[in-house]
C-alpha positions in Angstrom: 41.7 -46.0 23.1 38.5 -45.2 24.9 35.2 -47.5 23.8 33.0 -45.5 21.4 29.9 -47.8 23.0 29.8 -49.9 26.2 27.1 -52.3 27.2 26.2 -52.0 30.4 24.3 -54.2 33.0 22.8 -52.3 36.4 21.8 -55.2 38.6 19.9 -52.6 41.7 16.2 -53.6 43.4 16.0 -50.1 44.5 14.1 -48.3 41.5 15.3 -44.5 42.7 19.3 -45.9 42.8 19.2 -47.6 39.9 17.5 -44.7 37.9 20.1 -42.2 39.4 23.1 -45.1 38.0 21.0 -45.3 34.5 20.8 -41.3 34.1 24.1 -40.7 35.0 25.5 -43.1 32.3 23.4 -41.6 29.6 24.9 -38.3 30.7 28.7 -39.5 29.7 29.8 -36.7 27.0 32.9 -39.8 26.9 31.2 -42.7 25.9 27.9 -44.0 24.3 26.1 -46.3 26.7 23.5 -49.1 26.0 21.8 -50.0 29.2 19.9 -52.9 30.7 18.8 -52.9 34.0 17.8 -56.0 36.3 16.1 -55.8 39.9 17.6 -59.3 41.3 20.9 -61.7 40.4 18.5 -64.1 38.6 17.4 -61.1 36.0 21.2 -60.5 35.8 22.1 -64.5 34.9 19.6 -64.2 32.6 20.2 -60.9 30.7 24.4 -62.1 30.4 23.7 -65.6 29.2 21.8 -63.6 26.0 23.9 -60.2 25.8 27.5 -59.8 25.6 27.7 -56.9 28.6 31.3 -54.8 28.7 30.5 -53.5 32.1 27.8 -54.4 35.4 27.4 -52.0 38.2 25.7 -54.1 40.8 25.7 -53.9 44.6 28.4 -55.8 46.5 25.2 -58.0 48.3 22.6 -59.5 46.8 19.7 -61.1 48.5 21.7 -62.8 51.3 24.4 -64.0 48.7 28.0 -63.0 49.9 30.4 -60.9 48.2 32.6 -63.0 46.7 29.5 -65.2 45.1 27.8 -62.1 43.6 31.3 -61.6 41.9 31.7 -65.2 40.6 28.4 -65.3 38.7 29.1 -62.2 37.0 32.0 -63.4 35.4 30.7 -66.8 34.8 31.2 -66.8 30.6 33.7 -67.0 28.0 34.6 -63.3 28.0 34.6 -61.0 31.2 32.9 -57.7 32.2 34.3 -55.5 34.1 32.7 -55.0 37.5 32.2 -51.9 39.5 30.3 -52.8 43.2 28.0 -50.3 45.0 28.3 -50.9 48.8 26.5 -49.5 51.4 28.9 -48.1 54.8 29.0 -51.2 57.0 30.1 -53.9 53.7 33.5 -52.2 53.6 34.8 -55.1 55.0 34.4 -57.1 51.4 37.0 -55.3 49.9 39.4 -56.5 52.5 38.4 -60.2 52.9 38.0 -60.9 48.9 41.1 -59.4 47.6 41.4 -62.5 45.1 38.1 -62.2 43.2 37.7 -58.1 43.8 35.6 -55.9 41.8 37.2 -53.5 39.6 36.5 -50.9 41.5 34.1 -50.4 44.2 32.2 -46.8 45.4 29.8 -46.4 48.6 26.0 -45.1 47.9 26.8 -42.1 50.5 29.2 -40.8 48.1 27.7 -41.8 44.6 27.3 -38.7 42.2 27.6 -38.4 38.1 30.9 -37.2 38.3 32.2 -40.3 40.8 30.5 -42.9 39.0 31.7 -41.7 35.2 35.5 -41.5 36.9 35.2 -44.9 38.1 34.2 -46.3 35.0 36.9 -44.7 33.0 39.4 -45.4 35.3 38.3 -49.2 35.1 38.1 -49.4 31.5 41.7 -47.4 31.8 43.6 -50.2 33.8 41.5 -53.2 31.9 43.0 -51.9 29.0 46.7 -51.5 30.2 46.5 -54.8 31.5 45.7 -56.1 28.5 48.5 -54.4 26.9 50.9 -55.8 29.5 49.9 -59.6 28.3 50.1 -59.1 24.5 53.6 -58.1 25.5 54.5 -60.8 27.5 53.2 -63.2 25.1 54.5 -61.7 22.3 58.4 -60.7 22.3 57.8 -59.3 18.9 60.1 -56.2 18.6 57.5 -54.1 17.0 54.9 -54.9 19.5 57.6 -53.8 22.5 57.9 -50.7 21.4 54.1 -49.6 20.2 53.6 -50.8 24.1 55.8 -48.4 25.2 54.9 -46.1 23.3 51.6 -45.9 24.5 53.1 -45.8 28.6 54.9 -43.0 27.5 52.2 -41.5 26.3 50.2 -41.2 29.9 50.1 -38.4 31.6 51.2 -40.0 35.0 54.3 -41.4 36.3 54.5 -45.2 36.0 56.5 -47.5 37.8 56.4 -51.6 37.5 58.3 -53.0 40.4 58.9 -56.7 41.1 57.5 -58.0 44.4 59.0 -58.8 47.3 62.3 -57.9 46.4 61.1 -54.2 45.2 63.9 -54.3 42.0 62.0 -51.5 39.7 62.0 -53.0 36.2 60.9 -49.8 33.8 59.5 -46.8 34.1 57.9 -44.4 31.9 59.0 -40.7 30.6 57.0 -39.0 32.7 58.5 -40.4 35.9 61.8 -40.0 34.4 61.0 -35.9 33.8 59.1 -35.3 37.7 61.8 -37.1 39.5 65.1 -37.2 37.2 67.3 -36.7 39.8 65.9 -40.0 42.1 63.4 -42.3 40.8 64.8 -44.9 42.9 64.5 -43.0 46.2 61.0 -41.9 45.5 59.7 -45.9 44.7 61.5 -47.0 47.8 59.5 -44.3 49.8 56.7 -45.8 47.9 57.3 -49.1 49.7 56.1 -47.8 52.9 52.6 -47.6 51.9 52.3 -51.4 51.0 52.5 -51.0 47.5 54.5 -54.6 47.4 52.2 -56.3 49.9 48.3 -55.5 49.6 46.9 -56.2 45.9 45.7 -52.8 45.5 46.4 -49.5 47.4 45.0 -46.1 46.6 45.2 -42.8 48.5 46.8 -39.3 48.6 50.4 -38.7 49.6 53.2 -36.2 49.5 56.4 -36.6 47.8 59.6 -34.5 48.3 59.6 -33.4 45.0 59.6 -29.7 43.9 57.4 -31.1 40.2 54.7 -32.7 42.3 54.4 -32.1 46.2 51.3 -33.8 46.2 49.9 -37.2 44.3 47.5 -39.2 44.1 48.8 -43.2 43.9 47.7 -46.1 42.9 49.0 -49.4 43.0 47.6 -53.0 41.4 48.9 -56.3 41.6 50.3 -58.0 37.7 52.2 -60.5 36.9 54.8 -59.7 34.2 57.0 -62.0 32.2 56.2 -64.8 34.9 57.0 -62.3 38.0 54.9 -61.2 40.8 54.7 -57.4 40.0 53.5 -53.7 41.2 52.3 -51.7 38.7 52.5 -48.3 40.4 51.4 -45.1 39.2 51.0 -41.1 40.4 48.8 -38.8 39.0 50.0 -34.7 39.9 47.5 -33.4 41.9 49.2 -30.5 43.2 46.9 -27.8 41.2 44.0 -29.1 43.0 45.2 -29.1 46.6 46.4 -25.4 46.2 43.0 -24.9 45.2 41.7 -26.3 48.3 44.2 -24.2 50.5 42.3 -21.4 48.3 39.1 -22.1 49.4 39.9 -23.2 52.8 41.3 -19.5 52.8 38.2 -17.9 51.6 36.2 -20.2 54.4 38.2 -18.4 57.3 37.2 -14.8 55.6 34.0 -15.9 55.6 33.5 -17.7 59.1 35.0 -14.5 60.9 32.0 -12.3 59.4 29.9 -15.1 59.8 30.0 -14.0 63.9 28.2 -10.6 62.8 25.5 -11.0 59.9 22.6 -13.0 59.2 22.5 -13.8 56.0 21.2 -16.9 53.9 23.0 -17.5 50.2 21.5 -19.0 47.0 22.8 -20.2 43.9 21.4 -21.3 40.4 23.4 -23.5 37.9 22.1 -22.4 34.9 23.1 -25.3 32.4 21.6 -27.9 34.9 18.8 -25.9 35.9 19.8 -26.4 39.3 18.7 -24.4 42.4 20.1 -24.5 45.9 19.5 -22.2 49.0 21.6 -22.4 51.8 20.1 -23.6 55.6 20.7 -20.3 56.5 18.1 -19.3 53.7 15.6 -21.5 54.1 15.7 -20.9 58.0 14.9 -17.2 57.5 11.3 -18.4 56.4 10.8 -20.4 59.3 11.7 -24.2 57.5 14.7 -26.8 58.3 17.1 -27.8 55.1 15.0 -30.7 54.3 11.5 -29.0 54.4 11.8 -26.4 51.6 12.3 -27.7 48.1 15.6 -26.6 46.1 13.1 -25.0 43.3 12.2 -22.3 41.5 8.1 -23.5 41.6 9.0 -23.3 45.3 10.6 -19.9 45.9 7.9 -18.3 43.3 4.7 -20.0 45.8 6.2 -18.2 48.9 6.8 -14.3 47.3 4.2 -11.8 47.6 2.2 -11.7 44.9 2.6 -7.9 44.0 5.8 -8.2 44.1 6.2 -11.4 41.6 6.0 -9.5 38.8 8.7 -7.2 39.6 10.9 -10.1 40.7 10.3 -12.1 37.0 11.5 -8.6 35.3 15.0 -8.1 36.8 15.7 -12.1 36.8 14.5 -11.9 33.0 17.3 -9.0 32.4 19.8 -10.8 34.3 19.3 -14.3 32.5 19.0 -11.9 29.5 22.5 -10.9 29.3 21.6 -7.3 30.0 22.4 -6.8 33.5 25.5 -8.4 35.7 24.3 -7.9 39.0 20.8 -7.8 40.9 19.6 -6.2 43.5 15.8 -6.4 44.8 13.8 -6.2 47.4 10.5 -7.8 47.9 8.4 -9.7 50.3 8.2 -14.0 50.9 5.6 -15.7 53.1 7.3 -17.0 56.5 6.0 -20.4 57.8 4.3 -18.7 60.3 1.7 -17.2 57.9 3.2 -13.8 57.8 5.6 -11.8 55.5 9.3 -10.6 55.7 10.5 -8.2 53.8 13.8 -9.4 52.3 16.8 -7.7 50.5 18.6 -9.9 47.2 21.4 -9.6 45.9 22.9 -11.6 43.6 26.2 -11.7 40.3 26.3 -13.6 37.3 29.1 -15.7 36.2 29.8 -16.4 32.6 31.8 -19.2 31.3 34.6 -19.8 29.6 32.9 -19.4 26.0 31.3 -16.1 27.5 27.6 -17.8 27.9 25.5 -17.0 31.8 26.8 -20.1 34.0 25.8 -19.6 36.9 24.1 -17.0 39.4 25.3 -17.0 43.6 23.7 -14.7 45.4 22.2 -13.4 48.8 19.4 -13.0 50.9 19.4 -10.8 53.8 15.7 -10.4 56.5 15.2 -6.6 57.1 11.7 -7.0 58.2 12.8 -5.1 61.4 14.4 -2.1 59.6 11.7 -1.5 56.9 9.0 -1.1 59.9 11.2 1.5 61.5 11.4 5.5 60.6 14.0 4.9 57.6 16.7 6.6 59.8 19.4 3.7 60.0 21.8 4.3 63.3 24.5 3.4 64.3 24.2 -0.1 64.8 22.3 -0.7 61.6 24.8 0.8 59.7 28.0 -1.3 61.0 25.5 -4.2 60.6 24.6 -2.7 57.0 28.4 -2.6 56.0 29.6 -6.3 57.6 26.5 -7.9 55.7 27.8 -6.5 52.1 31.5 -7.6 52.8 30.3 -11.1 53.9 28.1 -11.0 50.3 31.3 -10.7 48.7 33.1 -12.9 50.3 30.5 -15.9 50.2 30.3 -15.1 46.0 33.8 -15.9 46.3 33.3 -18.8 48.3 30.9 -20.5 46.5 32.9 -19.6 43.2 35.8 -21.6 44.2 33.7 -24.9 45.9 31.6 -24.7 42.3 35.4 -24.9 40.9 36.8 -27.6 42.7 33.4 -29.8 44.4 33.9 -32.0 41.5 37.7 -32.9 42.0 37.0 -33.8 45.7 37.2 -37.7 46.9 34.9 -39.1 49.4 37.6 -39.3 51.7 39.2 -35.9 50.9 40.0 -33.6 54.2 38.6 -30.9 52.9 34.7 -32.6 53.2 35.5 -33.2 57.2 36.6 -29.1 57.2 33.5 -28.3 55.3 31.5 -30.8 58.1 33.3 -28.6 60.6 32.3 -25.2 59.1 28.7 -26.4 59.3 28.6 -26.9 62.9 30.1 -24.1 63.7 27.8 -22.0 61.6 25.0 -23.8 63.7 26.9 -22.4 67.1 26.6 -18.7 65.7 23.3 -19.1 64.7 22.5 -17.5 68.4 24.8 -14.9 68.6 23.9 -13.5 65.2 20.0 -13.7 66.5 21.3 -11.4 69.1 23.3 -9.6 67.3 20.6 -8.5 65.2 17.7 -8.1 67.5 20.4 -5.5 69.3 21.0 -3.9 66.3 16.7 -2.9 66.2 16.8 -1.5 69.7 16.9 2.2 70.9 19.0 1.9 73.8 22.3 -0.2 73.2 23.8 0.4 76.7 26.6 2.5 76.2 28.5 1.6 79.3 32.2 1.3 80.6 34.0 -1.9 78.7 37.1 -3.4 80.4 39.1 -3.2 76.7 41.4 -6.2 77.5 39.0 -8.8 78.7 37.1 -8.0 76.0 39.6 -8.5 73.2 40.2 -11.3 75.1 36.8 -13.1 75.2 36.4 -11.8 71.7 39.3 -13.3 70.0 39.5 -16.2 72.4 36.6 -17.8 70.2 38.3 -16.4 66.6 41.5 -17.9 67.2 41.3 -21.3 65.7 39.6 -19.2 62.7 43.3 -17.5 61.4 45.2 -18.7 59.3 47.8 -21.8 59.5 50.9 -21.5 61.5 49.5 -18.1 62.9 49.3 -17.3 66.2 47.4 -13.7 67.7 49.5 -12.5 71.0 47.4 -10.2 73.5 49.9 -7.9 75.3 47.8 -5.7 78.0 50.3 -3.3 79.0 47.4 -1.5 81.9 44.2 -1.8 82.7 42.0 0.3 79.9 38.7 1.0 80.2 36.6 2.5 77.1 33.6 4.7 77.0 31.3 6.3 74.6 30.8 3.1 72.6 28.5 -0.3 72.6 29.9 -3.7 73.4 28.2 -4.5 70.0 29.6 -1.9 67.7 33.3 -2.8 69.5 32.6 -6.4 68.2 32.5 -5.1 65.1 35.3 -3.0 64.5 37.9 -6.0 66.3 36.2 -7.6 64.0 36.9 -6.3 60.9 40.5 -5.1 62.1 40.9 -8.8 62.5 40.0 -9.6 59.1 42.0 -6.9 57.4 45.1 -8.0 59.2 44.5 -11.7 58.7 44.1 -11.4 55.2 47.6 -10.0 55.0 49.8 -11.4 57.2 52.5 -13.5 55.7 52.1 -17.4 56.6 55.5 -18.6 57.7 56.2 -21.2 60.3 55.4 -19.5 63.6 53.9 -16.2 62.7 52.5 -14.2 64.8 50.1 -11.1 65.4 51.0 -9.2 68.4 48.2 -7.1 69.6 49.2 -4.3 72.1 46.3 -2.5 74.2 47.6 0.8 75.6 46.8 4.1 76.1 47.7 6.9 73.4 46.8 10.2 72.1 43.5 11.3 69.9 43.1 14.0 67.8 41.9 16.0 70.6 45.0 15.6 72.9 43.0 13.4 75.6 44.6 9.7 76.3 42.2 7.1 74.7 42.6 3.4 74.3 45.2 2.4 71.8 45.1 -1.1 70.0 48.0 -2.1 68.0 48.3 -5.0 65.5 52.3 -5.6 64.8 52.4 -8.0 62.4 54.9 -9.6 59.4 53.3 -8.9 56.3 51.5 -6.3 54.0 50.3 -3.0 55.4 46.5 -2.9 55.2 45.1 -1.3 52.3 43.3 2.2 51.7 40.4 0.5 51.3 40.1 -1.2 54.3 41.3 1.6 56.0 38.0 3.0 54.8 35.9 0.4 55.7 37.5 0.4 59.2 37.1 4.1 59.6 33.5 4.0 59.4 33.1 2.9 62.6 32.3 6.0 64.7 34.8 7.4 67.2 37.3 4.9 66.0 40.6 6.4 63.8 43.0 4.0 62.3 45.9 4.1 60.5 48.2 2.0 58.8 52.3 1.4 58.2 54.9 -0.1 58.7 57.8 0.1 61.5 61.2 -1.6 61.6 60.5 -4.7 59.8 56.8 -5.1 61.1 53.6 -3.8 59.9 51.2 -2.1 61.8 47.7 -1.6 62.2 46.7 1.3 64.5 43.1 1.5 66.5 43.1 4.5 68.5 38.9 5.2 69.9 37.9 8.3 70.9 36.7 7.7 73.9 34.5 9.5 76.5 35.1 11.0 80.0 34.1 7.7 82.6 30.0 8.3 82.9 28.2 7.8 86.5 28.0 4.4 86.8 24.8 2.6 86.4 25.2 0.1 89.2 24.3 0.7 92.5 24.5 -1.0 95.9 20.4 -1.4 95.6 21.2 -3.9 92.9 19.0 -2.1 89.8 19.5 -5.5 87.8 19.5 -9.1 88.8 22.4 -11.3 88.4 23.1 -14.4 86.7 25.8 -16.9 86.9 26.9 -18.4 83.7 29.1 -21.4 83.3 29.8 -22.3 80.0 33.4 -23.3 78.3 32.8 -22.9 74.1 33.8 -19.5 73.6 31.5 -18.5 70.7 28.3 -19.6 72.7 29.4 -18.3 76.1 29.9 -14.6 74.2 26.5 -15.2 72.6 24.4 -16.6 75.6 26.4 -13.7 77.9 25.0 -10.9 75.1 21.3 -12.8 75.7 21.3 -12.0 79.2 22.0 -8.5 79.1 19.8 -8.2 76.7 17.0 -9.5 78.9 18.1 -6.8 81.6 20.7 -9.5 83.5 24.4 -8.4 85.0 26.5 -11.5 84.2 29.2 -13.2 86.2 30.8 -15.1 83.6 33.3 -19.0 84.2 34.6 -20.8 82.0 34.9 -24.1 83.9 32.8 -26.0 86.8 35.5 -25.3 88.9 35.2 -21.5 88.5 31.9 -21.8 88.5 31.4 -23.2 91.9 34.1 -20.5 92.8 31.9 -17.5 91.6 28.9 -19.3 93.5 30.6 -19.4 96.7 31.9 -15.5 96.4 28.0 -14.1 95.8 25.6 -17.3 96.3 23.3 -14.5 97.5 23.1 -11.7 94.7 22.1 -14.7 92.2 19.0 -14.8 90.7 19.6 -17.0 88.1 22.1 -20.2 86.6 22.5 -21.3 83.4 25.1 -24.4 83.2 26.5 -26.6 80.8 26.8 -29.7 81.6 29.7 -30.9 79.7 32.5 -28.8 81.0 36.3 -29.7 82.3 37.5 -29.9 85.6 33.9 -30.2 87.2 31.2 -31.1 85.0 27.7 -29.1 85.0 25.9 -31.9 87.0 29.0 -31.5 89.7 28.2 -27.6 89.7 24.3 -28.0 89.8 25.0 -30.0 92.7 26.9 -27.8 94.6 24.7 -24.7 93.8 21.4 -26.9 95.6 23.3 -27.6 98.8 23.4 -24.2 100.0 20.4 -22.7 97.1 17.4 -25.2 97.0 15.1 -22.2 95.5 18.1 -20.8 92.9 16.4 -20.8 89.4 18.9 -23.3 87.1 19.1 -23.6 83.6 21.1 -27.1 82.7 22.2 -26.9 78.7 23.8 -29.2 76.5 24.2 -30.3 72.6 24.2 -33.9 73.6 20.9 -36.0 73.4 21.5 -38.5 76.3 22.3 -35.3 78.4 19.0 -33.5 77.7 17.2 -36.5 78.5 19.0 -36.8 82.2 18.3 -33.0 82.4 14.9 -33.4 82.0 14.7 -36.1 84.8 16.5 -34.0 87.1 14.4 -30.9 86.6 11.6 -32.8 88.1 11.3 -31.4 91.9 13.8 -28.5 91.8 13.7 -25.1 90.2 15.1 -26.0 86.6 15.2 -26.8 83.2 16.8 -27.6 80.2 17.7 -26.0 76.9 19.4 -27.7 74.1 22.4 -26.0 72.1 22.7 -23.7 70.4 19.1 -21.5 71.2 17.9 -18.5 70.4 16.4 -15.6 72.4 13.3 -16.6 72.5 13.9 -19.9 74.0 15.7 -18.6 76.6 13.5 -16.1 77.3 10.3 -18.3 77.9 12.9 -21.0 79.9 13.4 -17.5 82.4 9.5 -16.8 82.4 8.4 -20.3 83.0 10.9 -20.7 85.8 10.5 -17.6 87.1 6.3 -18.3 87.4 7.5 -21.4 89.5 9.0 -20.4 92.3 6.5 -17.3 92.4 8.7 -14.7 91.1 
């Protein structure tokens, strides 16, 4: 039975860690905690020689005293506490060199929360107590006492094995194990073997098993001694709910990071019962301020709104909190860092709990300081902007539904915090393409031009691929050469897309699937041949209500069924007779060479340039790079090179370019420190600079101006 009190001892010199250990304790709805605290081992002798203490939660080193001593002094009396060590990253080594005098159970500060600690001290007090139990039966062979012992193994909700070591003979297991695996118990503790179980004193990690009743477990193994033998007491705990949940959210991530590549938009959410704020980086970054420079507060959100418009905000939160509206919508002005305004659009759901009582609130913010200075008339662009924004707002409730479902079942170690690592980074990469994306979207003239359809799908998807779903695979098949007219190279972006979403979200996810997309030429309503995409797919059809979403997009019709076995999803545009090109052998604009190998940037830093007035030759390696150079060295005006790229890297290309182009303005780039700081030294006497990834417009738009001044242009 759990302890109705537990005296605890925090041994921590660091006031702000140990009041973050004290308050999470006094927050256990499990168990009643009396807490003393002491800043150095000496306040810790002193306080156990005078208090009998159940449990101490101390760092693993203490003022130059090693690991195992900090241990041995703790458990220097007649009874002993439990002991559960706070380490910092590079003391993992003390777990593995003092196996004979461990702690209990040890956590690292990076990963220390309320939920982690109170698990870790249940779990402690959990295995102290089934130990015991294992010792009263072994010194008592009472009949009686055997079988309320048992009782109480059979009672746990995990599988429990006690193996003898190093022969591995299982000696008993409990109903639980005999229920997930009663078919071969034996087979699945021999599997067991593999992960040490019989050698290391204590093992615990996730693993799959080939049973149907728990594919995936979580396992823990300790080393007990049993009726004189050297034992394995081995348990699993189903955790099979909780990864599907993860596969859940990883699913809504992908849904999310393909709109991601078209909107701008920074999400909030408030945690109602813990008073909790928290805007995203996104957010915070649409005010001008970096993650760590805006406070996660109300005070702080109320200081930077317009104060006309404060009044009007208080109202509609008041309803909301007030049970008598469900969603919100507002709109209403915040002070950038800058010292000006933007005018900002909110929008925002409340989430009951399970008793019915407001939760939580997740919500939106989207910048549309541009729009609201224009003539109210939204265009083309705005609107397929306007309509990508409001499905990513539904998607990123769900999102951050499902992580506020399952955050607090994650590990430390848990692959799902390296994918959520991963997501971040990426995010960081579109951050310039969705700058460009929506300073385009302000602009008159969008540059309706000719588009070569299947490089463009091409480059496009190139960048979404790794974003589908697992075990699927997207097939280009160009069947001619298409070309397209009467529509942007934006507003195609974002009908591929949302076709690409739509189909994604229903293909089925069997080993080896596939999405075969088809570019041909068919024919329109009007009985001209237009460019024809095809998505062939196994799976569901698409819905009527992405059909309508999809159909939105002008001069694009679609359609959706299914032939033979395969579904389909039909694209067919509308397009144009060819225009007079705008090219000319006068060269009307200047050209740049870009050599850049990450997909995501090289489509956003490509969409810069023309957006500065530049026609772009684009490579993908240093090798093609140096290629393109040598086929029009002349026409160049301009080079922008990364410097980490395969085959030749961008220092290789930067050095071929000067041989033959000592004047040629170049623009080195890079994510990596050490390479902006050789970039820098190299700029010195030649026409160049550097830019570190990922950058905005702007940057690169002074970087072209202050080059350009240079060599006189």
């Amino acid at each position: 039975m759990p302890l109705s009190s537990i005296t605890s001892l925090v041994v921590e010199s660091d006031p702000q860690r140990a009041e973050q250990v004290l308050e999470s304790l006094k927050k256990s709805d499990r168990h009643d905690f009396l807490c003393y605290h002491a800043e150095s081992l000496r306040d810790a002798k002193r306080t156990l020689m005078n208090v009998r203490v159940d449990l101490v939660i101390s760092k693993g080193i203490l003022d130059g005293i090693s690991h195992v001593d900090v241990l041995a002094r703790y458990r220097k009396s007649e009874y002993e506490p439990l002991v559960l060590c706070l380490l910092e990253d590079e003391e993992k080594s003390v777990i593995l060199d003092t196996s004979a005098s461990a702690a209990d159970d040890y956590l690292f500060y990076k990963d220390l929360n309320q939920d982690r600690l109170l698990e870790a001290v249940n779990h402690a007090f959990e295995r102290r107590e089934l130990l015991s139990e294992l010792k009263t039966v072994q010194q008592n062979t009472a009949s009686e006492g055997k079988g309320i012992f048992r009782g109480l193994l059979h009672c746990l909700d995990v599988a429990l094995f006690l193996v003898s070591r190093p022969e591995g003979e299982l000696l008993f297991i409990n109903k639980v194990a005999e229920t997930w695996f009663a078919k071969g118990a034996g087979d699945i503790v021999r599997g067991l073997f593999d992960y040490a179980v019989l050698e290391a004193d204590s093992v615990e990690l996730e693993i799959q098993t080939e049973s149907a009743a728990v594919p995936n477990a979580e396992l823990r193994s300790v080393a007990v001694e049993w009726k004189g033998r050297d034992c394995s007491l081995i348990t699993l705990r189903n955790i099979s709910k909780r990864k599907r949940a993860e596969e859940a959210y990883k699913a809504s991530q992908r849904r999310l990071d393909l709109t991601l590549k078209a909107s701008n938009i920074g999400l909030w959410s408030w945690d109602l019962r813990k008073n909790q704020l928290h805007f995203s980086d996104r957010w915070k970054g649409q005010l001008g301020y970096s993650s760590s420079e805006f406070p996660n507060t109300l005070e702080a959100f109320k200081s930077h709104l317009f104060v006309d418009d404060l009044a009007a905000v208080e109202e509609v939160f008041g309803q909301a909190l007030r049970g008598e509206i469900s969603e919100v919508e507002l709109k209403y002005r915040m002070k950038h860092r800058d010292g000006g305004y933007r005018w900002m659009i909110c929008r925002a759901e409340i989430f009951p709990d399970e008793s019915g009582k407001l939760s939580s609130l997740f919500g939106s913010h989207i910048d549309i300081t541009d729009r609201n200075h224009g003539d109210g008339k939204a265009g083309l662009e705005n609107s397929l902007s306007e309509k990508l924004s409001i499905r990513m707002e539904r998607i990123a409730a769900e999102l951050e539904k499902n992580a506020s479902q399952i955050r607090e079942n994650f590990r430390g170690d848990s692959a799902i915090v390296e994918r959520i690592r991963e997501l971040e980074r990426l995010s960081s990469s579109f951050a310039c393409l969705n700058e460009v994306l929506q300073l385009n979207a302000n602009k008159g003239n969008h540059g309706i031009e000719a588009i070569e359809l299947s490089s463009e799908v091409r480059e496009l998807y190139g960048s979404m691929s790794s974003l589908l779903p697992p075990r699927v695979e997207l097939e280009v098949d160009a069947l001619e050469e298409v070309r397209l007219f009467g529509l942007s190279t934006r507003a195609l972006s974002f009908a591929l897309t949302e076709a690409l979403v739509c189909v994604a979200d229903r293909v089925t996810t069997d080993f080896k699937s596939r999405i075969y997309l088809s570019i041909e030429r068919g024919n329109s309503a009007s009985g001209s041949h237009c460019p024809v995409l095809r998505y062939s797919y196994t799976g569901k059809p698409v819905g009527s209500a992405e059909l309508l979403a999809l159909s939105k997009t002008p001069n694009v019709s679609v359609s959706s069924g299914v032939a033979g076995v395969h579904s389909e999803l039909v694209l067919v545009f509308d397009s144009d007779l060819p225009r007079s090109p705008t090219r000319n052998a006068s060269k009307s604009r200047p050209l740049a060479l870009l050599a850049e190998d990450e997909g995501v940037l090289r489509l956003a830093i490509r969409t810069m340039l023309e957006s500065l007035g530049y026609e772009v030759e684009v490579t993908e390696d240093g090798a093609a790079a140096i290629d393109a150079f040598a086929r029009r060295k002349s026409e160049f005006d301009l080079a922008l090179v990364d410097l980490q790229m395969p085959e030749v890297d961008g220092h290789g290309v930067v050095a071929s370019i000067r041989a033959s182009a000592e004047e040629l303005p170049i623009i080195r780039m890079s994510g990596d420190s050490n390479d902006e700081i050789s970039g820098l030294i190299e700029d010195e006497g030649d026409c160049g600079c550097f830019l570190s990834k990922p950058f905005g417009i702007s940057d690169l738009k002074l970087a072209i101006e202050g080059l350009n001044q240079r060599v006189g242009v």
